[in-house]
C-alpha positions as CSV (number, residue, x, y, z in Angstrom):
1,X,9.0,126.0,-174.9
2,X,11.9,123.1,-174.5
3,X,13.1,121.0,-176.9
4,X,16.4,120.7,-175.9
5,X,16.3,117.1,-174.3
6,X,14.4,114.4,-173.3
7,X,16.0,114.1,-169.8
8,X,14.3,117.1,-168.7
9,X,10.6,115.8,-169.2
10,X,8.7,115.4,-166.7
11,X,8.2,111.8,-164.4
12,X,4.7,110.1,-165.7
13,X,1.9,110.2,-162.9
14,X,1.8,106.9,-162.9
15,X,5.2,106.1,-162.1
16,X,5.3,108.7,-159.4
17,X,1.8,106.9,-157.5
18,X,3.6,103.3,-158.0
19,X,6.6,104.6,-156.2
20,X,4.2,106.0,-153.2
21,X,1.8,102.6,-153.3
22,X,6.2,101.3,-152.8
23,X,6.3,103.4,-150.0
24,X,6.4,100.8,-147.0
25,X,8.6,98.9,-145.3
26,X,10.3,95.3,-147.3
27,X,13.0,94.0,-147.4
28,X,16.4,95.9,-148.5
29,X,18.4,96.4,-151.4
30,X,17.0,94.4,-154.6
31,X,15.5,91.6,-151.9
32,X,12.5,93.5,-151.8
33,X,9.2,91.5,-154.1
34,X,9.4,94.6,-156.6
35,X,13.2,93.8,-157.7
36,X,12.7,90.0,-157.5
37,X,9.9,90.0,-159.7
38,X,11.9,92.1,-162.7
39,X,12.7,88.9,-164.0
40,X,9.3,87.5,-164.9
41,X,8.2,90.6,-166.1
42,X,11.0,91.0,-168.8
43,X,11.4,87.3,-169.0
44,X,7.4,87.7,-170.8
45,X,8.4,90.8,-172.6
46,X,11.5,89.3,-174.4
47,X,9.8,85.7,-174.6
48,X,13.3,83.8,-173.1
49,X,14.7,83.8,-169.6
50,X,16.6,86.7,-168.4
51,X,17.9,88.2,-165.3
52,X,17.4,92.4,-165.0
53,X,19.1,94.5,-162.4
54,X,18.0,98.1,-162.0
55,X,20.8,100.8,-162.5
56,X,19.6,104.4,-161.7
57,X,21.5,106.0,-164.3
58,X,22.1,105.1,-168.1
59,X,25.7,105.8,-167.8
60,X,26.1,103.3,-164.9
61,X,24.3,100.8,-167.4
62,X,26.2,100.9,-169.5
63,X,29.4,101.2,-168.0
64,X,28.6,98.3,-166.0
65,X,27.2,96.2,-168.9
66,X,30.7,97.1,-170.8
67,X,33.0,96.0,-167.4
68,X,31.1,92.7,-167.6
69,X,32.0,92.1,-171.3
70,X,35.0,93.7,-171.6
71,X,38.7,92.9,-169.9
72,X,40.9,95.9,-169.2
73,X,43.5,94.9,-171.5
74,X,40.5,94.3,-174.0
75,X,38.8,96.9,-177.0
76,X,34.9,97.6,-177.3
77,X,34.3,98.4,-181.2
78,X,31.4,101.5,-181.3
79,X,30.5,104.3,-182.8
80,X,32.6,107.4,-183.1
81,X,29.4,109.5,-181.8
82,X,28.0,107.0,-179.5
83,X,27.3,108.0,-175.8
84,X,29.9,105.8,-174.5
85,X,32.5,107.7,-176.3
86,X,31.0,111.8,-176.2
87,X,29.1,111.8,-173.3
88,X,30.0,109.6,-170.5
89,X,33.3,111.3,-169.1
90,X,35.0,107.7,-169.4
91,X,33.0,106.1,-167.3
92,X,33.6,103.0,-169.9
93,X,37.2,103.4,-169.5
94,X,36.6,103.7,-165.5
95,X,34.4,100.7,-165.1
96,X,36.7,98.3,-167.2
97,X,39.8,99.4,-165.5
98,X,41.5,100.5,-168.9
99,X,39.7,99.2,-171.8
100,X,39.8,101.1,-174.9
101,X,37.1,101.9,-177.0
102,X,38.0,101.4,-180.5
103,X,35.9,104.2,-182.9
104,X,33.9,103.3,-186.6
105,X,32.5,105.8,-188.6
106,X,28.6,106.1,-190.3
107,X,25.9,107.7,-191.4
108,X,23.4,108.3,-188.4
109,X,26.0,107.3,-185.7
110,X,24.9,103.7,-187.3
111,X,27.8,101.2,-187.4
112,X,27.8,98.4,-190.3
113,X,28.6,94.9,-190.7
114,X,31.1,96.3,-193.1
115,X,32.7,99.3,-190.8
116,X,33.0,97.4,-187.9
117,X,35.0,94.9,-189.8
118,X,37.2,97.0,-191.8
119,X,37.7,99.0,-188.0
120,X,38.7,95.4,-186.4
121,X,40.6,94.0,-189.4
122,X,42.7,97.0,-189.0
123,X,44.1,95.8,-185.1
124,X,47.2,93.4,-186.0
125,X,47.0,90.6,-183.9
126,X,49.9,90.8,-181.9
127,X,50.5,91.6,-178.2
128,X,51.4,95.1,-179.0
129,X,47.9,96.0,-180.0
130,X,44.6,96.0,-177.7
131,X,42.1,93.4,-179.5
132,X,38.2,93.9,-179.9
133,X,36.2,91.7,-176.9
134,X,32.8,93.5,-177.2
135,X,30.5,95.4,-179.9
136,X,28.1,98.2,-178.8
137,X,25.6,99.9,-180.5
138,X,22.9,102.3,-179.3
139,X,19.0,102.1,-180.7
140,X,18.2,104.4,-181.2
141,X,21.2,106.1,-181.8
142,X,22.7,110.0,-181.4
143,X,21.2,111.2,-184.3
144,X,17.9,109.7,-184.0
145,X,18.1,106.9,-186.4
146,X,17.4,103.3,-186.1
147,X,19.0,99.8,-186.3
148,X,16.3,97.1,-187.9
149,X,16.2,93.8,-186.5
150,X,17.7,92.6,-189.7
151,X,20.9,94.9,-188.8
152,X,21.2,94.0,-185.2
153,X,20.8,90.2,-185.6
154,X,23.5,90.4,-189.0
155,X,26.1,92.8,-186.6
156,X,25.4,90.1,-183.7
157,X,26.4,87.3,-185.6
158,X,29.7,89.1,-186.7
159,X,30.5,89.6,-182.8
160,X,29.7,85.9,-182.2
161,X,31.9,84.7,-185.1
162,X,34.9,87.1,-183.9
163,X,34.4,85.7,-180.4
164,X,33.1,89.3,-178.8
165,X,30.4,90.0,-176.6
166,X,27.3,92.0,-178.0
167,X,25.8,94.9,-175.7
168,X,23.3,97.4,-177.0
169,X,22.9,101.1,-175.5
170,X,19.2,101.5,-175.2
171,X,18.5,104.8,-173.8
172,X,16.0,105.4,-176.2
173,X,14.9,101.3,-177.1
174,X,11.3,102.7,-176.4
175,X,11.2,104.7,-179.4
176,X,13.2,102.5,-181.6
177,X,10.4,99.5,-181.0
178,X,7.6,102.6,-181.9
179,X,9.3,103.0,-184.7
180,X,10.3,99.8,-186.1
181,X,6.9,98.3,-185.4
182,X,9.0,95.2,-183.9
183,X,8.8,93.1,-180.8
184,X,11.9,93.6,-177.9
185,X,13.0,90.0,-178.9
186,X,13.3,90.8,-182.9
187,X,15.2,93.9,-181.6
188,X,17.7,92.3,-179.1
189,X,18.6,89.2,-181.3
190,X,22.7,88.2,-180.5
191,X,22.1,91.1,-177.7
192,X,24.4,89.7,-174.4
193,X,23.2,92.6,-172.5
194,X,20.8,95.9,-173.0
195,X,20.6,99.0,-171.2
196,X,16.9,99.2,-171.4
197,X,16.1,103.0,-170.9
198,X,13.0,104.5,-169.1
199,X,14.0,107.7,-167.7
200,X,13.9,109.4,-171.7
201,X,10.7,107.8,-171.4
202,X,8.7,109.1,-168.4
203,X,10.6,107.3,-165.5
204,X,12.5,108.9,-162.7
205,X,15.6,107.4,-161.7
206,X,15.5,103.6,-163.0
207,X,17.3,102.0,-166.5
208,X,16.7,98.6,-166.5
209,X,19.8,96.2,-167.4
210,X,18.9,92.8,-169.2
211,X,21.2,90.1,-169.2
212,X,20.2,87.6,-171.5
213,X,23.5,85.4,-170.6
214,X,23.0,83.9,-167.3
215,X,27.0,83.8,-167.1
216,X,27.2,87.2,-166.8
217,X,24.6,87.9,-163.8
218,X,26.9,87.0,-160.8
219,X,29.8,89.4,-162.2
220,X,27.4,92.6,-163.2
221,X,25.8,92.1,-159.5
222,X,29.1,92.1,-158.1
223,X,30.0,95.1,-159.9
224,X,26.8,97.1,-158.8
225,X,27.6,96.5,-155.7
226,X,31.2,97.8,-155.9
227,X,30.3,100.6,-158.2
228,X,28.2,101.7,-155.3
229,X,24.8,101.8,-157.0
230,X,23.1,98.8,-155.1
231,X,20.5,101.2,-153.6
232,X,19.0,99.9,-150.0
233,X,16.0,101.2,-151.1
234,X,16.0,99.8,-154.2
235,X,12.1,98.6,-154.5
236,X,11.3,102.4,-155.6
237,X,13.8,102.0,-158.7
238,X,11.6,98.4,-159.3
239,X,8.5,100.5,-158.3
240,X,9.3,102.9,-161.5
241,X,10.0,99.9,-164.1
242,X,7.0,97.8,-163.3
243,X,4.9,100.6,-163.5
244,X,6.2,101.5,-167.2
245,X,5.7,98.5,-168.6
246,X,2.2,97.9,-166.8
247,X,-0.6,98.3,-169.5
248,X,2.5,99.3,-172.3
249,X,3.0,102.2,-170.6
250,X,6.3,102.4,-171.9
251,X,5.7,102.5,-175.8
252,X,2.5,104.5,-175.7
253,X,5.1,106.9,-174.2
254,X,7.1,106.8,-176.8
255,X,4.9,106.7,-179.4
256,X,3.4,110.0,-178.3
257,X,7.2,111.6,-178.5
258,X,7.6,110.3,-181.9
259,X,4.7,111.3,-182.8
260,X,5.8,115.5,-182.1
261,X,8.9,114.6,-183.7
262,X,7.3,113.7,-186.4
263,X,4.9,116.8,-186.9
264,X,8.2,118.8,-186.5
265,X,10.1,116.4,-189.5
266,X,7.1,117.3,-191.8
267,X,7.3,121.0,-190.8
268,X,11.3,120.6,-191.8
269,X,11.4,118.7,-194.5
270,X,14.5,120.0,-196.6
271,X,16.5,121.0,-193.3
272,X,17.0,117.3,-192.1
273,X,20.2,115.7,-191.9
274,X,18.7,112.3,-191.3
275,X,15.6,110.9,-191.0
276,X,13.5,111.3,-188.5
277,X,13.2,107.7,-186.9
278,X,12.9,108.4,-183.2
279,X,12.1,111.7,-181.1
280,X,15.4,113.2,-182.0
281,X,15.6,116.2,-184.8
282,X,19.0,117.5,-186.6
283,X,18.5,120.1,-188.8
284,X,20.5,122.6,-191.1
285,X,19.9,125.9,-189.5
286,X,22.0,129.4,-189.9
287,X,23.0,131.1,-186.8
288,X,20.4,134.2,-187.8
289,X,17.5,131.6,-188.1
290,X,18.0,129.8,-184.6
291,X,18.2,133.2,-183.2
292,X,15.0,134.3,-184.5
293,X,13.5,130.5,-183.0
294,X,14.8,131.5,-179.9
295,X,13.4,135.0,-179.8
296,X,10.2,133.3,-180.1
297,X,10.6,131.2,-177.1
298,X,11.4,127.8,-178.5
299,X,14.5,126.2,-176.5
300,X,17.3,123.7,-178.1
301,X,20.8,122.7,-178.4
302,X,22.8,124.2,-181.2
303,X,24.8,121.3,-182.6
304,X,27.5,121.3,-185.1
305,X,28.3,124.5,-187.0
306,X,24.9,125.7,-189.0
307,X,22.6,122.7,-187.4
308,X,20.4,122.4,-183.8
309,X,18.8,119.8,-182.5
310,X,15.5,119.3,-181.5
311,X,14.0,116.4,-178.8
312,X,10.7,115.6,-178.5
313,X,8.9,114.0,-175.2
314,X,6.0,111.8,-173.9
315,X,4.8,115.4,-172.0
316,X,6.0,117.7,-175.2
317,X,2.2,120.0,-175.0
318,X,0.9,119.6,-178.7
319,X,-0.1,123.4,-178.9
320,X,4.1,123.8,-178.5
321,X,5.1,121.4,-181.3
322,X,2.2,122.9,-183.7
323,X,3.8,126.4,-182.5
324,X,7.0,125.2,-183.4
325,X,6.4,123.5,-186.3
326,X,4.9,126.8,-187.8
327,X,7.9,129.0,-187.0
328,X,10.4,126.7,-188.5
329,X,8.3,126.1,-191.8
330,X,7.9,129.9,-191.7
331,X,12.2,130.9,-191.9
């Protein structure tokens, strides 16, 4: 019984039967219909005009988003537990040729208006020291918390009025909309670009990157390209994003992995380090206790010293979460 990450759930049926209805012969690259009809679709969803790419990785997203914002000689402000900085082998760095990433602090690996100034007001501004060009934050973040709308659009502003570019990491944007109850445009407001995530969420091998400034579409395009992730076959990547967001395909996914994280949250109530906004779990639990979890069968990732973590997924069987549920309420 796995809980130990939502990369490991299974592809949605549906997405696997769009990419064999994609199975025939079009054009190459992102020429095919599929990829040139990305825009429109997400152009409706986010209610403005905006150009998508698909990246088959989220590390590539955002790696590639962060090269387009950020020079090599320039900074990216972000959390000191964000993906880009723990779990991405410097593909940041890589991508950017050199730029540093410059690391706040916060409850819930969330970054404030207040952190992220104190963190730049810091940098003298002299040629001796590498200066902030770009802000990122991921919603949902690490630890499974949230950024409102009201904290996205105030942290955008600040990156507008120091002259930075604003990207957003949204591996797991799916479950932050479940959760917020908000519309993709409320959530992305000052957003230059998003990694929009949809392999957490049922997909295969597709993220989708949204540029909402058209100045930046020529450069990221380029940079696919020379990254070496312009697939030739790319329509089965498109096949995989239209077929998520066909019928809202892509939040009723999510909404069903929040939903088991939730029936876990109530089951641990006095064991969580935050709350439970998302499908992500951190609890307090003693080395003996995880042990006995484990001899039941339940799978997971210990975390720091005396806590695990615990993922939730679209596919998560409900007779596993109940299970599970019971034996943590029962330590």
């Amino acid at each position: 019984m796995r809980f130990f990450s939502d990369n490991a759930a299974p592809v949605h049926p549906k997405v696997m039967a769009a990419m064999q209805a994609a199975d025939t012969i079009d054009t190459a690259y992102d020429g095919d219909a599929l990829s040139r009809g990305l825009d429109a679709r997400f152009s409706a969803l986010f209610g403005r005009a905006v150009t998508v790419l698909w990246i088959p990785s989220g590390t590539a997203a955002n790696a590639l988003a962060l090269a387009a914002l950020c020079p090599p000689y320039g900074g990216v402000i972000c959390h000191r537990d964000s993906h880009i900085q723990n779990d991405e082998c410097g593909a940041p760095e890589f991508y950017t040729h050199g730029a540093k990433l410059m690391l706040g602090e916060g409850p819930g690996a969330k970054l404030t208006v207040d952190e992220v100034t104190r963190v730049a007001d810091a940098i003298a501004n002299d040629v001796h020291r590498v200066q902030p060009h770009a802000l990122s934050i991921t919603n949902a973040t690490e630890y499974g918390c949230v950024y409102s709308p009201a904290e996205v659009a105030a942290l955008g502003a600040l990156a507008k009025a120091r002259g930075w570019r604003f990207h957003m990491d949204g591996a797991r944007f799916a479950n932050a909309i479940v959760s917020l109850g908000c519309t993709p445009a409320e959530l992305t407001q000052n957003v230059d670009v998003l990694s929009f995530g949809f392999v957490k969420n049922g997909g295969l091998s597709a993220e989708a990157l949204v540029l909402f400034d058209p100045d930046l579409v020529d450069v990221t395009a380029r940079r696919r390209k020379r990254a070496g992730h312009l697939l030739s076959k790319g329509r089965y990547l498109a096949a995989q994003i239209h077929a998520m967001l066909d019928d809202d395909l892509w939040l009723k996914t999510a909404r069903a992995a929040n939903g088991h994280a939730q029936t876990l949250a109530k089951a641990a109530e006095g064991r969580l380090i935050n709350p439970v906004q998302a499908n992500e779990l951190f609890l307090y639990m003693s080395p003996d206790e995880a042990a006995s979890l484990r001899a039941q069968g339940f799978d997971f990732y210990d975390w720091a010293a005396g806590e695990i973590r615990l993922v939730t997924h679209w596919a998560s069987p409900q007779h596993e979460v109940e299970a599970l549920a019971r034996a943590i309420a029962a330590l």
